[in-house]
C-alpha positions as CSV (number, residue, x, y, z in Angstrom):
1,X,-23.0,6.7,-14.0
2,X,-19.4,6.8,-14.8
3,X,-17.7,4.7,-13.3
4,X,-14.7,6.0,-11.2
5,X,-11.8,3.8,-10.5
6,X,-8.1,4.4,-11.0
7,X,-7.0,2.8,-14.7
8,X,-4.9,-0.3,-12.9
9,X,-1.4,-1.3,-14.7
10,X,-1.8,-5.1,-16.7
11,X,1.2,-5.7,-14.8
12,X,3.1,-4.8,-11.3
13,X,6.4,-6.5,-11.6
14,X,7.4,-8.6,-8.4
15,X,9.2,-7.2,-6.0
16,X,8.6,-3.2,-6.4
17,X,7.9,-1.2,-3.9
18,X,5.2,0.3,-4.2
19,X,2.6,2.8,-1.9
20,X,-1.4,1.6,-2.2
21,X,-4.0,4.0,-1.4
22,X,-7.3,2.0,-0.7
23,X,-11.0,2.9,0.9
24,X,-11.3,1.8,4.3
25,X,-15.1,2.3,4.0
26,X,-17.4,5.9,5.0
27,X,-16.1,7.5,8.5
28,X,-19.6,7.5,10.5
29,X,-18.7,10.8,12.9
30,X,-18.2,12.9,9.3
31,X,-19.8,10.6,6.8
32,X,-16.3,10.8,4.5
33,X,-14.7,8.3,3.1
34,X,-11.5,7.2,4.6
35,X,-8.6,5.5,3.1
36,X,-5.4,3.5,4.0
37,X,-2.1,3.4,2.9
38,X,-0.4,-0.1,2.5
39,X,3.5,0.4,1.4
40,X,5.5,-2.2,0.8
41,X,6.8,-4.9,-2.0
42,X,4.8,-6.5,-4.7
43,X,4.3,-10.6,-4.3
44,X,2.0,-11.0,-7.0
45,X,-0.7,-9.4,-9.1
46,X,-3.3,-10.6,-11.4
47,X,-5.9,-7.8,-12.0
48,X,-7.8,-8.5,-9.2
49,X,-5.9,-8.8,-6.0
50,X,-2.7,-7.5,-5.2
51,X,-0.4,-9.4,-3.1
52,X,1.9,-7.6,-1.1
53,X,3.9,-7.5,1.9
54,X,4.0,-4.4,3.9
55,X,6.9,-2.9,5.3
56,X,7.6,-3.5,9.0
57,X,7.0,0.0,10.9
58,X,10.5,2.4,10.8
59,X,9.9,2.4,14.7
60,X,9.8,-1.5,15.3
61,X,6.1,-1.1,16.3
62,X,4.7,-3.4,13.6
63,X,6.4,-5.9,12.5
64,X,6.1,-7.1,8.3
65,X,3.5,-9.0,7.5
66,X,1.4,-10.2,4.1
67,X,-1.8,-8.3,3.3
68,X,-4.1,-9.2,0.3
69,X,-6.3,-6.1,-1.4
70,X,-9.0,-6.3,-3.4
71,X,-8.6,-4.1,-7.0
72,X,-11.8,-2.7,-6.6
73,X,-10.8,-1.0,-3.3
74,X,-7.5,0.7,-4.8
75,X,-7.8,4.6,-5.6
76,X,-3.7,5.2,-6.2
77,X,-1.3,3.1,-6.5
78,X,3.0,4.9,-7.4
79,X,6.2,3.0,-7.0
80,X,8.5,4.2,-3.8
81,X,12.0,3.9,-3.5
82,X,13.6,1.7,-0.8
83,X,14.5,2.7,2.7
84,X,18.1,3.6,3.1
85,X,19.6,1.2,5.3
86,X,22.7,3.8,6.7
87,X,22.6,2.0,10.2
88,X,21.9,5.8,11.6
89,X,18.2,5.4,12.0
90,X,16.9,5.2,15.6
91,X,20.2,6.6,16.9
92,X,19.4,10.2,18.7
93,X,22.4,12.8,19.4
């Protein structure tokens, strides 16, 4: 059998920011595979975990924090650019 994971870049520089798409194991109402999506900026990678720390949440519900993932759980992985940081956000009209 083939086998089917993403082609993984040698090398992630530190400090991109990137979005990670990783399995989050098989959804047992529908028996699909589920995924999760990590985005924040690279702390170090050596082929087989990626270090990262994730983005607090825009809404100030989740604050930044370090995550480890395995390689072997990645399916996509793209650079994303930064936030703007205009001093608008939050503010309603």
């Amino acid at each position: 059998m083939p086998d089917k994971s993403p082609a993984l870049p040698r090398v992630i520089p530190q400090g991109a920011r990137i979005v990670v798409r990783r399995t989050a194991g098989i959804d047992p109402d529908t028996g699909r595979m589920t995924y999760r999506d990590v985005v924040g900026h690279v702390r170090h990678w050596d082929g087989k975990t990626l270090e990262m720390t994730r983005d607090a949440a825009a809404n100030g519900s989740r604050p930044a924090q370090r995550v480890s993932i395995a390689a072997d759980s990645i399916v996509r992985l793209k650079p994303v650019p930064e936030r703007p940081n205009n001093g608008t956000r939050g503010i309603t009209r």
